[in-house]
C-alpha positions as CSV (number, residue, x, y, z in Angstrom):
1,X,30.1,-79.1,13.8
2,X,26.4,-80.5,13.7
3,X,25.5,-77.8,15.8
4,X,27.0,-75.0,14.1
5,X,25.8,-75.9,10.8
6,X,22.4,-76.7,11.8
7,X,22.6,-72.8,13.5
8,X,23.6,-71.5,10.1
9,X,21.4,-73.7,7.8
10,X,18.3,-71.9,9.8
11,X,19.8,-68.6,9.5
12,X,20.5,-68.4,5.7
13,X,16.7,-69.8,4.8
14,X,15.2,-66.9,6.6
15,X,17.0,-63.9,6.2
16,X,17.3,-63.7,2.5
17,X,13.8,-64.7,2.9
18,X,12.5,-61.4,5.0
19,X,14.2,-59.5,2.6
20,X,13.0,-60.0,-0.8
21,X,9.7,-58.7,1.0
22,X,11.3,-55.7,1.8
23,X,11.8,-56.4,5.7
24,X,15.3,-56.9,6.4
25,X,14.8,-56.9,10.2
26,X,18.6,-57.8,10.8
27,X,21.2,-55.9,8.3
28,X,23.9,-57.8,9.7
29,X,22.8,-61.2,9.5
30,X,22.2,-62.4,13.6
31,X,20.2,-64.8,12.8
32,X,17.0,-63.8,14.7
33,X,14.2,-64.8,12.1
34,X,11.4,-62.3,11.1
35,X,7.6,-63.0,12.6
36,X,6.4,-64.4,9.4
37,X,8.1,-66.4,6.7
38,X,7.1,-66.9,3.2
39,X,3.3,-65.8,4.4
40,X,3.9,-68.0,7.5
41,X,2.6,-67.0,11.1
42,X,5.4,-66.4,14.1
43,X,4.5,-69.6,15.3
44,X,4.5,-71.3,12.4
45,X,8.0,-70.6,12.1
46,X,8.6,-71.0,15.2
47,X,7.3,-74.5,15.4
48,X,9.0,-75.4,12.5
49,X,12.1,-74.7,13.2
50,X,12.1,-76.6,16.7
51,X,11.4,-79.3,15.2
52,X,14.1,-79.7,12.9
53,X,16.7,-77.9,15.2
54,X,15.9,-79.5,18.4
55,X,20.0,-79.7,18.9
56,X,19.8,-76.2,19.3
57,X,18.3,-76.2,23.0
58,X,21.8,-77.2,24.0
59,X,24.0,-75.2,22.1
60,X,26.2,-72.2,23.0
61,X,25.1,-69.1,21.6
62,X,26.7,-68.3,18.3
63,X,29.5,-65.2,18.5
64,X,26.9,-63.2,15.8
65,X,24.4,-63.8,18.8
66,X,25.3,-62.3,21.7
67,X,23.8,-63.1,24.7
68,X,21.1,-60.9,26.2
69,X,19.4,-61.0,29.6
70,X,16.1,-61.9,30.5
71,X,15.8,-61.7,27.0
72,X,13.9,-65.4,27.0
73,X,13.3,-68.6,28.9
74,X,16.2,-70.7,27.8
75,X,19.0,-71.7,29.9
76,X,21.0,-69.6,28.8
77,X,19.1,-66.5,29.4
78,X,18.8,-65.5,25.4
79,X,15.7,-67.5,24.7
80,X,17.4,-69.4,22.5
81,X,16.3,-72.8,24.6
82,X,13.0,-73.2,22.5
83,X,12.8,-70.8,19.8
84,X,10.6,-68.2,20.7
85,X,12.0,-65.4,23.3
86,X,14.4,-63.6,20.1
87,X,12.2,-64.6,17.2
88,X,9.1,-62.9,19.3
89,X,11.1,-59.8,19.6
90,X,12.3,-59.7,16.4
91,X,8.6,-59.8,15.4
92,X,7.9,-57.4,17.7
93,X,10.8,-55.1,16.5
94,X,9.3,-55.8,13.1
95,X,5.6,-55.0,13.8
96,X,6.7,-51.2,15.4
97,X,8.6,-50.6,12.7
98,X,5.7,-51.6,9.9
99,X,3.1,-49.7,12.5
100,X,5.9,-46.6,12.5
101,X,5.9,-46.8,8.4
102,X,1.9,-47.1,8.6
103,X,1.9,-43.8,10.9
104,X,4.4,-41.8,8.5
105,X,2.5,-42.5,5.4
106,X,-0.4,-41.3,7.2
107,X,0.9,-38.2,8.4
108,X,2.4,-37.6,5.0
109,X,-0.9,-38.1,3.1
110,X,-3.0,-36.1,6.2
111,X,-0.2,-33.0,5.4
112,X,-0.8,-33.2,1.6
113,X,-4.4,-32.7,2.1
114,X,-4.1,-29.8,5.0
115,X,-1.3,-27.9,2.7
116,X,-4.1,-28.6,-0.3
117,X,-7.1,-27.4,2.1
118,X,-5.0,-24.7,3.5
119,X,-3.7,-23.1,0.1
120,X,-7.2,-23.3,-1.5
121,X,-8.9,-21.7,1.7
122,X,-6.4,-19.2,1.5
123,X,-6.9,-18.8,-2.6
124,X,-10.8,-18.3,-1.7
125,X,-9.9,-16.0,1.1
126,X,-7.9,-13.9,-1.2
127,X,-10.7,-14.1,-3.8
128,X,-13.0,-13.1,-1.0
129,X,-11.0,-10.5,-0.2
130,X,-10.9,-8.6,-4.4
131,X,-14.9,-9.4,-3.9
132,X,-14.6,-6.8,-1.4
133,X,-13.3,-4.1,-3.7
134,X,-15.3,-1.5,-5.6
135,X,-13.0,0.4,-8.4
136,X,-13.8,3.2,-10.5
137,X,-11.5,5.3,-13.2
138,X,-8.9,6.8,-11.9
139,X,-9.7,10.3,-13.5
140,X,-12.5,12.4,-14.8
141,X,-11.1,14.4,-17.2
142,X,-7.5,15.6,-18.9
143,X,-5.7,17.8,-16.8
144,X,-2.7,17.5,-19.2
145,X,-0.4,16.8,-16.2
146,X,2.3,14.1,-16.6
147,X,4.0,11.7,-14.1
148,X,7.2,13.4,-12.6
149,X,10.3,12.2,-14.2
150,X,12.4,9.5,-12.7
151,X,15.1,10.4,-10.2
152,X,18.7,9.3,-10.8
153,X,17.8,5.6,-9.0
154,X,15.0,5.1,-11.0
155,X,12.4,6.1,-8.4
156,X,9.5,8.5,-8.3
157,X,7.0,10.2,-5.6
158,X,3.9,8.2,-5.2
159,X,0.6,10.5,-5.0
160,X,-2.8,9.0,-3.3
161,X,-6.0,11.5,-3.1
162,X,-8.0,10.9,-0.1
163,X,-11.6,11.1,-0.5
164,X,-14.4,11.3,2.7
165,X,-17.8,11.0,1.0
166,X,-20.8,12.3,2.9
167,X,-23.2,10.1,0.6
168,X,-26.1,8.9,2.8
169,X,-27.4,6.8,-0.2
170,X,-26.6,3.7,2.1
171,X,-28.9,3.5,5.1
172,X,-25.9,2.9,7.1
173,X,-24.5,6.1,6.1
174,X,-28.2,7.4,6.9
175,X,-27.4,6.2,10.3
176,X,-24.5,7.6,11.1
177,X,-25.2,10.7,9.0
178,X,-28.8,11.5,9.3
179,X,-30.1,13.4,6.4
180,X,-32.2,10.5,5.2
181,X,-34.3,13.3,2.9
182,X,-30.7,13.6,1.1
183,X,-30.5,10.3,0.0
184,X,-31.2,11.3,-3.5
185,X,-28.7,14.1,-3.4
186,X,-25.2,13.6,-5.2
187,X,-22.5,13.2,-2.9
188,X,-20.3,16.1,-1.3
189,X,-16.3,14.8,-1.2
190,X,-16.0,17.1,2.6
191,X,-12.9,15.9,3.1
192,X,-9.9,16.0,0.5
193,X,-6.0,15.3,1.6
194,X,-3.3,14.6,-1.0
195,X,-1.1,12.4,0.5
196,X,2.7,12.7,-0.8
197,X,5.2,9.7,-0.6
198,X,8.8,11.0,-1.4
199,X,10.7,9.1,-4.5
200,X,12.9,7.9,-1.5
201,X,10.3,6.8,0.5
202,X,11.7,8.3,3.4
203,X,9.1,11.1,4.1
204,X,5.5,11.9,3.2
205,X,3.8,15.0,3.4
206,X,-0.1,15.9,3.4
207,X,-1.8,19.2,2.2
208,X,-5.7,19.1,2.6
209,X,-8.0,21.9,1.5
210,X,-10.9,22.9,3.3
211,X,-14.4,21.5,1.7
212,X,-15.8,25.2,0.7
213,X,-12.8,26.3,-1.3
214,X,-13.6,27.6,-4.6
215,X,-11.3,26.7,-7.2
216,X,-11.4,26.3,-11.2
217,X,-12.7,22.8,-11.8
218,X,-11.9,21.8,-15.3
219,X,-14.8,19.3,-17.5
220,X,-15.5,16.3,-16.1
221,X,-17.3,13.1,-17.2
222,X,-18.9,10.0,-15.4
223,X,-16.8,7.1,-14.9
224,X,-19.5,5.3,-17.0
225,X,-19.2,8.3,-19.5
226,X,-23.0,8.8,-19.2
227,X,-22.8,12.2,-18.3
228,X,-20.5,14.7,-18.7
229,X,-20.0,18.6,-17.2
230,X,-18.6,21.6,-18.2
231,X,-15.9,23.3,-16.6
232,X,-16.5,25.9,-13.9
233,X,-14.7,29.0,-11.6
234,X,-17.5,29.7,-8.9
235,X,-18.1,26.2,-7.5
236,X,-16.6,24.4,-4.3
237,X,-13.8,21.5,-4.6
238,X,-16.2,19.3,-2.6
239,X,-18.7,19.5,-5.2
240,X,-16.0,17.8,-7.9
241,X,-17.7,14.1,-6.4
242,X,-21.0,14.8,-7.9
243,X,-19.6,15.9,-11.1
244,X,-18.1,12.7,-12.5
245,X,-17.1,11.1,-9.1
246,X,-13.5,11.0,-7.3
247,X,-12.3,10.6,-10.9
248,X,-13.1,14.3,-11.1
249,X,-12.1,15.5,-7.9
250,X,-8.7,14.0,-8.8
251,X,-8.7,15.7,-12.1
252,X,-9.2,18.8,-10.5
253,X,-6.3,18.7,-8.1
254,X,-4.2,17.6,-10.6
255,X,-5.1,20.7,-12.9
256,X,-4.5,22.8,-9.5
257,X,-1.6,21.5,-8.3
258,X,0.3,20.7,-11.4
259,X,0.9,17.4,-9.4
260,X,0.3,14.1,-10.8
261,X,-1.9,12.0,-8.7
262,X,-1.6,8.1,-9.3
263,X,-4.5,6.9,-7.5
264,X,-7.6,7.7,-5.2
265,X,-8.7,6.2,-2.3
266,X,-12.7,7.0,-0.5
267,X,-14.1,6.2,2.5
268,X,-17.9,7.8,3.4
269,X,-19.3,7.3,6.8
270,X,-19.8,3.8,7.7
271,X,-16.0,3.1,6.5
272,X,-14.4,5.4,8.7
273,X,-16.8,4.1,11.1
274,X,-15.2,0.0,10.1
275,X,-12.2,1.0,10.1
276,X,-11.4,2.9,13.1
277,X,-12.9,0.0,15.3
278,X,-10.7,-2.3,12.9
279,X,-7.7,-0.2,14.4
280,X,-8.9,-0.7,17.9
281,X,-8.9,3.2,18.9
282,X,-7.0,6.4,17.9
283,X,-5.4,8.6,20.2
284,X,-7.0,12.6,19.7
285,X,-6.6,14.6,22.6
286,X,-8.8,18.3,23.2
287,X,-7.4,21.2,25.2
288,X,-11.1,21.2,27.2
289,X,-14.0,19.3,27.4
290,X,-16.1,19.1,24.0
291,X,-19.9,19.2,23.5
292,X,-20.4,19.7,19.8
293,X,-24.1,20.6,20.1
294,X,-26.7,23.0,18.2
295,X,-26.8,26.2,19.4
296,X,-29.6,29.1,19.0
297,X,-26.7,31.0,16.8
298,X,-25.6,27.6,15.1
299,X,-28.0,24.4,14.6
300,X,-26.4,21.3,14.1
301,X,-23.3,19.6,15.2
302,X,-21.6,16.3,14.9
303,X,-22.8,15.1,18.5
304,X,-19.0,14.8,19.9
305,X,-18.6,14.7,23.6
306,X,-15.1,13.8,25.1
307,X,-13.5,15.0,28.2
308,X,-10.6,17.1,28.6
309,X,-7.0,15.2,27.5
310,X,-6.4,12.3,25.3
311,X,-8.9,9.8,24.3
312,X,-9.0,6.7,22.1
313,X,-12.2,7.0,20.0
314,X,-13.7,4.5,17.4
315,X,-16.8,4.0,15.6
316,X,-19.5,6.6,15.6
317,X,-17.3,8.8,18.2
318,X,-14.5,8.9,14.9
319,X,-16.8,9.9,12.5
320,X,-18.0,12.2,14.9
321,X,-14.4,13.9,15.6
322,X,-13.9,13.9,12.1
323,X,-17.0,16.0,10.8
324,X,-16.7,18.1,13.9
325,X,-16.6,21.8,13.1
326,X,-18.1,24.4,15.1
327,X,-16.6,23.3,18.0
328,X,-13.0,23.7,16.5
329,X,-13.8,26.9,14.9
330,X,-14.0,26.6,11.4
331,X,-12.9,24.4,8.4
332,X,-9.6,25.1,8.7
333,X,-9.5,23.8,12.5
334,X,-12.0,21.1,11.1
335,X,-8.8,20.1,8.6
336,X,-6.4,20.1,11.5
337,X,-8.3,17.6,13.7
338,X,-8.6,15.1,10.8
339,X,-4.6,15.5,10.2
340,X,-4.5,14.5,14.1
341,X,-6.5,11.8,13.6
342,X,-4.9,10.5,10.7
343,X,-1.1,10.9,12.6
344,X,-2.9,9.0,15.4
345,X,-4.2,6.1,13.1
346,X,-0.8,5.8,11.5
347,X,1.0,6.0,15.2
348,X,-1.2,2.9,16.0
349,X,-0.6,1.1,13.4
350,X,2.9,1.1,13.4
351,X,2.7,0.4,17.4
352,X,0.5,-2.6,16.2
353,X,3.3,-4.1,13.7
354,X,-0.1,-4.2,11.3
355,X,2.2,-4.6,8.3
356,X,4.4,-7.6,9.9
357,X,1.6,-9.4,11.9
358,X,-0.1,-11.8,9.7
359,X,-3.3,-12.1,11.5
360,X,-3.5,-8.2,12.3
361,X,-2.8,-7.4,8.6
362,X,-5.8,-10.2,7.3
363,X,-7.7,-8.6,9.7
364,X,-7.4,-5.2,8.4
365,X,-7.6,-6.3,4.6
366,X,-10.6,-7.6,5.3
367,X,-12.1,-4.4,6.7
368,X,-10.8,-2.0,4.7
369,X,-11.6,-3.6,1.3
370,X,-14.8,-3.4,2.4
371,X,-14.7,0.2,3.6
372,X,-12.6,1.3,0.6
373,X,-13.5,2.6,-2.7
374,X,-10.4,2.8,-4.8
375,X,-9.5,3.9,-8.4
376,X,-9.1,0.8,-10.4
377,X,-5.3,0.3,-10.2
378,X,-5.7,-1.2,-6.7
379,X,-8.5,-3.0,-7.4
380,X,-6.7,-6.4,-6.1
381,X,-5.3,-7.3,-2.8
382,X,-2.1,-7.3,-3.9
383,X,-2.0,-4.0,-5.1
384,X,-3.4,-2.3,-2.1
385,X,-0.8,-4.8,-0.1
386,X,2.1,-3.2,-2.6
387,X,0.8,-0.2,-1.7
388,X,0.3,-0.2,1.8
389,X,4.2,-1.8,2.3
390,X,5.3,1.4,0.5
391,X,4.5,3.4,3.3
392,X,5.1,1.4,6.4
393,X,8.8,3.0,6.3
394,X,7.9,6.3,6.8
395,X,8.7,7.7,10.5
396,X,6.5,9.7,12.4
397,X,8.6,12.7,12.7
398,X,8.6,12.5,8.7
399,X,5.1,12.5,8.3
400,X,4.0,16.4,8.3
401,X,0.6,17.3,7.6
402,X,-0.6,21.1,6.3
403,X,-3.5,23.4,4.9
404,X,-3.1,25.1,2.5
405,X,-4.2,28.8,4.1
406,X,-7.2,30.4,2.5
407,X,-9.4,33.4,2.9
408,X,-12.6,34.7,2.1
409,X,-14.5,34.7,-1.1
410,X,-15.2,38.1,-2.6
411,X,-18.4,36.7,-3.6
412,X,-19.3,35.2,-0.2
413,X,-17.8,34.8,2.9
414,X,-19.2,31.6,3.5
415,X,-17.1,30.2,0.7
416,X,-12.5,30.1,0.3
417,X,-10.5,31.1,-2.0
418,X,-6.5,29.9,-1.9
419,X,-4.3,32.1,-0.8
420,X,-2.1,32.1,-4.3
421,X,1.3,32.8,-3.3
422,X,1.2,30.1,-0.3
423,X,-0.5,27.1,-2.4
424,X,2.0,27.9,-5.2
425,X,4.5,27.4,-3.1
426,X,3.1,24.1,-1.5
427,X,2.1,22.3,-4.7
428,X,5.5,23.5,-6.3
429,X,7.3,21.7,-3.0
430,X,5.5,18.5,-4.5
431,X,5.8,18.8,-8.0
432,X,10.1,19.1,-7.2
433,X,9.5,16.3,-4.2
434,X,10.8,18.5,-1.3
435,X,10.2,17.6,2.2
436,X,7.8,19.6,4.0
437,X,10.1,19.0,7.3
438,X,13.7,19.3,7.8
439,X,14.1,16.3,9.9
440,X,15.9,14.2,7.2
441,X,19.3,13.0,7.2
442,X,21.5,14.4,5.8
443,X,23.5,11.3,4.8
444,X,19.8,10.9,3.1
445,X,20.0,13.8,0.5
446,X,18.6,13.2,-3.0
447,X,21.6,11.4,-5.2
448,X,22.8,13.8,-7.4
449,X,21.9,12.9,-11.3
450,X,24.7,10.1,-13.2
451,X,25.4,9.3,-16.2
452,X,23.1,6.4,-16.3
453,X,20.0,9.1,-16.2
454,X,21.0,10.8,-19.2
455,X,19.5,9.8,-22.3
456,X,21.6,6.9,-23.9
457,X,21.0,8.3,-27.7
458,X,22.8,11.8,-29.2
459,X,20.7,14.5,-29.8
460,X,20.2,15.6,-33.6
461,X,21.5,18.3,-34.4
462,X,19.8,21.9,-33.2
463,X,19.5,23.3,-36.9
464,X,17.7,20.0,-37.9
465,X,15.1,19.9,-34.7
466,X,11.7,21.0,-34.9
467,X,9.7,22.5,-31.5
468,X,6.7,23.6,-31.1
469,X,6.3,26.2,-28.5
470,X,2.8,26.7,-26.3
471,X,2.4,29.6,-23.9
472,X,1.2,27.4,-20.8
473,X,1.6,30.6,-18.4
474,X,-2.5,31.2,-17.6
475,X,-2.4,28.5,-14.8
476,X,-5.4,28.9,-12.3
477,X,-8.0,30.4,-14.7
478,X,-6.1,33.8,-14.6
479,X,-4.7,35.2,-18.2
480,X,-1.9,34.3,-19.7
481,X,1.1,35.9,-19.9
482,X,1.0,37.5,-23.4
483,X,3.5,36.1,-26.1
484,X,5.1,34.3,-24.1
485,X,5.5,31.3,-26.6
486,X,7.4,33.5,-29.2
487,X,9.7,35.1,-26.9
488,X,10.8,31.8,-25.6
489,X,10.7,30.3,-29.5
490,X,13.0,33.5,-30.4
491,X,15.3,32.6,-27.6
492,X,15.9,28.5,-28.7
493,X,16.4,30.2,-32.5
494,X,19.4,32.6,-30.9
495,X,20.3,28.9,-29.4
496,X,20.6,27.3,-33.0
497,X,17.3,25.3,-32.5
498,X,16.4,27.4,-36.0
499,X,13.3,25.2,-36.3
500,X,11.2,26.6,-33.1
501,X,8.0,27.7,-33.8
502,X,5.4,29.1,-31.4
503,X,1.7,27.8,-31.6
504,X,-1.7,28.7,-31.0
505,X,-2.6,26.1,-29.2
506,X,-3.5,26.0,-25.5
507,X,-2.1,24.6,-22.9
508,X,-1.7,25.5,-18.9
509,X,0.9,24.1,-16.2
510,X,2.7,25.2,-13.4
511,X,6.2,24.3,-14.3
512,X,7.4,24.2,-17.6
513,X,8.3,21.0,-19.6
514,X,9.3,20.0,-22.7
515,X,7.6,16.6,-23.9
516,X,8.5,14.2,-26.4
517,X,6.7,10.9,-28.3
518,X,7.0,7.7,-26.1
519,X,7.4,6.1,-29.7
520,X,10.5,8.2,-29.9
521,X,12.2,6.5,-27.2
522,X,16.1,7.2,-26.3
523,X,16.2,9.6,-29.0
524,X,13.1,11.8,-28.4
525,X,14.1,12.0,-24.7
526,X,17.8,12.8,-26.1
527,X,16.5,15.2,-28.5
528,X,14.0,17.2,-25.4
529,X,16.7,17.0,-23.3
530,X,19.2,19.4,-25.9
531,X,16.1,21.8,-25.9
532,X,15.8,22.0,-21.7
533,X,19.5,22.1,-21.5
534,X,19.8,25.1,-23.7
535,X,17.3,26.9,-22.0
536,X,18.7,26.3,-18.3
537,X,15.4,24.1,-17.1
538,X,16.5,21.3,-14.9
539,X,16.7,17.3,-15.9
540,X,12.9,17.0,-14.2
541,X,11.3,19.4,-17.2
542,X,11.7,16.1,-19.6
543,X,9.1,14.2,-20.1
544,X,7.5,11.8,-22.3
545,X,3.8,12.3,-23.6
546,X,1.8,9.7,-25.1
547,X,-0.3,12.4,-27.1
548,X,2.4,14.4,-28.3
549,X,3.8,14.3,-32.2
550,X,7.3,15.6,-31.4
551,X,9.3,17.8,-29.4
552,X,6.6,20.5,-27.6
553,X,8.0,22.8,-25.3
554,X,5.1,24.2,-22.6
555,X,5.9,27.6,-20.8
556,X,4.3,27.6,-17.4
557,X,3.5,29.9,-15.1
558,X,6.5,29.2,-12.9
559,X,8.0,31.3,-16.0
560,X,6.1,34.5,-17.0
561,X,8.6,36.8,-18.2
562,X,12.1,37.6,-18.4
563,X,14.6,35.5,-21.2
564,X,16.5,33.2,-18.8
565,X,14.2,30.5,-16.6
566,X,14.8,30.7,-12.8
567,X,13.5,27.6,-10.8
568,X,11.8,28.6,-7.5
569,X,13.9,27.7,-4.6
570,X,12.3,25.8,-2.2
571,X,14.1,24.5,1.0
572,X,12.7,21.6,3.3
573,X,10.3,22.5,5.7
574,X,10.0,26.1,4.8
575,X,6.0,26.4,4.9
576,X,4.1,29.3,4.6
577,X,2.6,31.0,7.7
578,X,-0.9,29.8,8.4
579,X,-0.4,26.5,7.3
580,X,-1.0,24.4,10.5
581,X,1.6,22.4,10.3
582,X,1.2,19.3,12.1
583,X,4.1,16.6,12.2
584,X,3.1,12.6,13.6
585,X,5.5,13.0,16.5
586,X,4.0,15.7,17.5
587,X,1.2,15.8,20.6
588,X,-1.2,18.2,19.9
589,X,-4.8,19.0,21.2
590,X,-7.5,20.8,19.6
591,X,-9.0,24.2,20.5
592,X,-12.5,24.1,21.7
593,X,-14.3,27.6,21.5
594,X,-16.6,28.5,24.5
595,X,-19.8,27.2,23.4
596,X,-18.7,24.2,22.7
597,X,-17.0,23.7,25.9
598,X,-18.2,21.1,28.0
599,X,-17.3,20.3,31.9
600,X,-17.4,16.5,31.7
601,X,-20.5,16.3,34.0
602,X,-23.4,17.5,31.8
């Protein structure tokens, strides 16, 4: 009875104890005491309570205290002889668990300051990275051209200009690009592809046309609007950089192509150069051996030398494909090899899983927003990453590439002209988002327009609706189609629209439209769409115009006579002859003409 309450009297003082300082070693009461009580060392406590529970040495072990072996040196094999074999475990037990508490708060303290370190490395690597960027205005000029309208999901094509710069005002483009007495000179944009996205994103399609092309190139000012320049019929489309910058060369594809073009994107020499050996190689493969050298007939040359078959070329060797064009025959040729490099480059990096892999893809950012020049709405990271993950879907047997055939200049055979009838039908297979290949599914097909892509708002009445009519038909710089703009006005007043006027104002597109005020809204776009209705033109010919004061309806060239509209049919993949169509599954080599032929031991 002594015994047992003695036993008890020592474990009620100490638990209770250990516990108001947080260190409730035994939950269910044991009665092994804690290393330290009250601020007391183990032996301390352990000395003290010997001394006052010296019957303990020959007690039983209590039920709540099973035995344990070699646990201690008492008799009884718990260590509960003397005191000290289970209250030195305990404290023990006691000290790893305060040690395990001291390791957690460390580890949680350590992780707050890596996830700190780590998110505000990775803020000032993305800051870095925008440092990288240079951004100019997206265009030069007004080609009156107007986003394409919205398909029935909501979607619409995405349009990039490709740029290649033969600036040498860097001394790395020097370089690369000798010519270091044309340092001074404005730069030549010698290459120019406008890449096409479909509003699905299931197919692009690339149309590039060859750097001596004469075209119309409409007035043009400097992004910094110091300078401005008139508009012009007997000048290249490469000289469009040093007449305002790619803001210009974009404004004069747009006024060519009836296309709208949402951004730009430039490279010049020591960028192709970065990039290319940021890609690790692209596959380009030649028919024969290749030895672009100067000739007695011919002086210059790029300086590319590759063996027969496929190679993988980077740095000076890309740039050097890409400028090649004696060798390959002419600029035409020149355009082909570029398309193959850029289906190779695209191959690669899809082979690469560049847009997946984390450390590939900050690898590349870091490259190309150096060797980038952009227009300024993808002036940030972000943007170019949005961008870049809008075309990582795109298969390679989607991904067709195409000139747009030329021939001579009356003026000079040195110099292009487009052949008409074949780029009209290219750029119209863009404006109305057509595939240039016929590999899609058909499962795939465009949705046909709902309900929900019809103007919520009720058109007002025809008798009540005033339109302006413009004669739009002298697209290209050639006349236009003469009174055009009150035939078609007569036509809408036979329709009711009583209210249609023509005007004297000018205006030129390839398709026609009828616009409407953004202010407007539902109703505007409800009120244009009456007018295209009545006339036959299709959903597409609706769109809204920031600068227009009501509803204006512009007759384009794709309508030049007759009363009742016919849209051009175009079916997918049906290219003009002498477009070199190249698709990105395909495996190609280049044509190397017999000067230029090398036997791989020279």
């Amino acid at each position: 009875m002594g015994q047992s309450s003695v036993r008890g009297e020592g474990t009620r003082r100490r638990v209770p104890r250990a516990r108001e300082f947080g260190r409730d070693d035994d939950p269910h009461g044991t009665g092994e005491a804690p290393g330290r009580v009250g601020g007391a060392s183990e032996e301390d406590a352990v000395g003290g309570a010997s001394e006052k529970n010296s019957a303990r040495v020959d007690a039983a072990p209590s039920p709540r205290a099973p035995r344990r072996r070699g646990g201690g040196r008492g008799p009884g094999g718990d260590g509960a002889g003397d005191g000290t074999g289970a209250r030195g475990r305990a404290a023990r037990r006691r000290a790893k668990r305060t040690g395990k508490r001291r390791v957690l708060r460390w580890m949680a303290i350590t992780l707050s300051v890596l996830i700190l370190g780590t998110a505000g490395a990775g803020y000032l690597y993305y800051e870095h990275l925008n440092g990288n960027i240079r951004s100019g205005g997206r265009a030069g000029g007004n080609s009156g051209v107007q986003k394409a309208a919205p398909n029935a999901l909501g979607n619409t094509p995405l349009n990039i200009l490709l740029i290649g710069s033969d600036s040498r005002a860097d001394a790395k483009n020097v370089a690369l690009g000798g010519g270091k007495d044309l340092r001074n000179n404005k730069p030549l944009a010698d290459v120019q592809m406008l890449l096409h996205v479909s509003a699905d994103r299931k197919n692009a399609s690339v149309v590039s046309i060859p750097r001596d092309t004469v075209v119309p190139i409409p007035p043009c000012t400097s992004d910094d609007g110091s300078e401005t320049y008139p508009a012009t019929t007997n000048q290249p489309i490469n000289e469009t950089l040093g007449r305002g910058g790619p803001g210009c060369t974009l404004t004069t594809w747009e006024s060519l192509t009836g296309v709208y073009i949402d951004h730009w994107v430039m490279l010049d020499f020591a960028g192709v150069v970065a990039m290319a050996d940021a890609v690790g190689g692209v596959p380009v493969c030649v028919k024969s051996g290749v030895s672009d050298h100067p000739t007695p007939l011919q002086p210059g040359g790029s300086g590319l030398k590759l063996p027969e078959g496929t190679t993988e070329i980077k740095g000076k060797q890309a740039l050097q494909w890409l400028r090649t064009r004696h060798a390959f025959g002419s600029d035409q040729n020149r355009a082909k090899a570029q398309h193959m490099y850029m289906n190779g480059m695209v191959e690669r990096l899809q082979q690469q899983n560049a847009w997946s892999d984390t450390g590939r893809l900050m690898g590349l950012a870091d490259t190309a927003t150096k060797a980038l020049q952009v227009s300024n709405e993808l002036n940030t990271v972000k943007s170019l990453f949005d961008l870049a993950m809008q075309l990582k879907n795109v298969k390679l047997d989607r991904l067709t590439t195409a000139n747009i055939p030329t021939a001579p200049w009356p003026q000079d055979n040195n110099k292009n002209i487009l052949v008409k009838s074949s780029a009209d039908k290219m750029f119209a297979m863009l404006r109305d988002d057509v595939a240039f290949d016929k590999n899609g599914n058909p499962a795939d097909a465009k949705p046909k327009p709902t309900a929900s892509a019809k103007p919520k708002a009720t058109a007002e009445a025809p008798g009540t609706l005033s339109v302006t009519v413009l004669n739009g038909t002298g697209s290209d710089g050639g006349p236009a189609a003469e009174g055009r703009a009150r035939t078609v006005s007569e036509i809408l007043q036979g329709k009711g629209f009583t209210r249609a006027e023509p005007s004297h104002g000018e205006a030129s597109r390839k398709d026609t439209v009828v616009s409407y005020p953004k202010a407007d809204g539902e109703q505007g776009k409800a009120n244009a769409q009456s007018v295209a209705t009545a006339l036959g033109l299709p959903d597409s010919a609706v769109r809204v115009d920031l600068q227009a004061e009501g509803v204006t309806l512009v007759v384009g060239a794709d309508w030049r006579e007759g009363t009742v509209y016919e849209k051009p049919a175009h079916e997918e993949g049906d290219l003009p002859d002498g477009a070199q169509v190249l698709r990105g599954s395909d495996k190609d080599c280049m044509t190397v003409f017999d000067p230029y032929k090398w036997d791989g031991k020279s």
